[in-house]
Phi, psi and omega in degrees: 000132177272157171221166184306150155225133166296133188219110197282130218236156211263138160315111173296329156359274184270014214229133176224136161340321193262006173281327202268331182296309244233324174277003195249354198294318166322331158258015171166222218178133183259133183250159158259149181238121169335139183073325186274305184115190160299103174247166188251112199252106209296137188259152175073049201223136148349153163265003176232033188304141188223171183240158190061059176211352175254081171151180162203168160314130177213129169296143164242200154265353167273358142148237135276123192287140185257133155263076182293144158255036176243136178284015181237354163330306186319334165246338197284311188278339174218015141222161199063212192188127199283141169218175177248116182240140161315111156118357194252295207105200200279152169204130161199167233285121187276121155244151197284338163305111186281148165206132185345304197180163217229054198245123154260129196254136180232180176198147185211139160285000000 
């Protein structure tokens, strides 16, 4: 059962694009990607490893939340965005906003 968490979300402020390079580098390798700029590609990861699958869901007060068990979750997941690029795999592209999770939800059979 899940239950509410408080969950603080960091000053959009103070936070710049280059806070992510130097603290996420312990955890993967930065690339360029056509169209895109520098994106971040997680190292020591499954090969058919996805992102928002190490971890689970929690309602908050920001709504629902990805709770990562990844150590680079704290950003990868609530700020930028994950893309998939041929010949790379997932990778992603860093932005300042902050968010519960970076998700579009569908349903299907």
């Amino acid at each position: 059962m899940l239950g509410t968490f408080a969950f603080n979300r960091p000053a959009e402020a103070a936070l710049s694009v280059e806070f992510f390079y130097e603290n996420l580098e312990p955890y993967g390798e930065w690339v360029e990607v056509a169209d895109y700029g520098y994106a971040w590609s997680p190292r020591d990861v499954a090969e058919d490893w996805r992102p928002y699958t190490v971890g689970s869901w929690a309602y908050t007060d920001a709504g629902w939340t990805w709770v990562s068990e990844e150590p680079f979750g704290w950003a990868t997941y609530h700020y930028g965005r994950w893309i998939r690029v041929s010949g790379v795999g997932w990778v992603w592209v860093p932005d300042t906003e902050w968010g519960p999770a970076w998700v579009s939800w569908r349903r299907r059979d």
